[in-house]
VMD Tcl script that draws the C-alpha trace (Angstrom):
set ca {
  {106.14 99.39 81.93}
  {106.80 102.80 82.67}
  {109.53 103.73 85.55}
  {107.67 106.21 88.16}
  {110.41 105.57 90.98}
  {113.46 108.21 90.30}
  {117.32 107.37 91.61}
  {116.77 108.84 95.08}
  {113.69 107.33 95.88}
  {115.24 103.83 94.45}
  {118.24 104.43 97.00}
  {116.08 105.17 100.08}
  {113.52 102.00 98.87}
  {116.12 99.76 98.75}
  {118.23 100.87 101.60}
  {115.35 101.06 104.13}
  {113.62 97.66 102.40}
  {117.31 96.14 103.48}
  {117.02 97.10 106.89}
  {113.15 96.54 107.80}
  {114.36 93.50 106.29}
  {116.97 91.91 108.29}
  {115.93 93.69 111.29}
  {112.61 91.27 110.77}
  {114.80 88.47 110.80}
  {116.32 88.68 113.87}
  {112.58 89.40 115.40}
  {110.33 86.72 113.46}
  {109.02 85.67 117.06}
  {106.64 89.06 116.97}
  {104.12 90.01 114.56}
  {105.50 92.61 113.60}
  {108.93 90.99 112.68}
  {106.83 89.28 109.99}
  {105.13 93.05 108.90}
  {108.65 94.55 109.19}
  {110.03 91.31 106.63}
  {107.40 92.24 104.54}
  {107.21 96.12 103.94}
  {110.95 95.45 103.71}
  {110.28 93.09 100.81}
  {107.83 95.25 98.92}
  {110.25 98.33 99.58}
  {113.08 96.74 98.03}
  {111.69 95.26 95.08}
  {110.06 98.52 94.03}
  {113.28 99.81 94.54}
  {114.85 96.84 91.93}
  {112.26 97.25 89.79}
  {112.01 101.33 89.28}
  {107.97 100.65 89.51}
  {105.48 101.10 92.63}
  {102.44 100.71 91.96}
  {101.10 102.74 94.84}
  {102.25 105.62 92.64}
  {100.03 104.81 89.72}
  {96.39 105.83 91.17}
  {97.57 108.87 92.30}
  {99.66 109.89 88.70}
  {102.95 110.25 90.77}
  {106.32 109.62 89.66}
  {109.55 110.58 90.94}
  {111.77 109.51 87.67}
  {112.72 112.11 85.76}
  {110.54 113.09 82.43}
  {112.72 112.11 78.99}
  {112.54 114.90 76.66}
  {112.36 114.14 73.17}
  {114.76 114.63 70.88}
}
mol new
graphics top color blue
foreach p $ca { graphics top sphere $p radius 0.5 }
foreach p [lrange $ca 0 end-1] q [lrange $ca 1 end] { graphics top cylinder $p $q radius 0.2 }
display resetview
């Protein structure tokens, strides 16, 4: 699998997938407490896993290109 998520979008996935995160926790009673757990979830995976696949339709990547040697 091919990485299309660069270091700075990682940081920002998994920073802000930490926070939708736990601030879903504390707020479980609402709908969108279970949304926010969610998106959270998805964010910070993608972040773990250098891959999102919303990326892949639309040919983006943020990870830098290796050159060849």
């Amino acid at each position: 699998m091919e990485k299309n998520v660069g270091s700075a979008d990682k940081t920002v996935r998994i920073i802000i997938g930490i926070i939708l995160f736990v601030f879903g926790l504390f707020y479980t009673a609402y709908w969108w407490g279970i949304v926010a757990i969610i998106i959270g979830a998805v964010l910070f995976v993608t972040g773990l896993l250098n891959r999102c696949p919303a990326y892949v339709p639309f040919k983006i990547s943020t990870a830098k290109k290796k050159t060849e040697a």
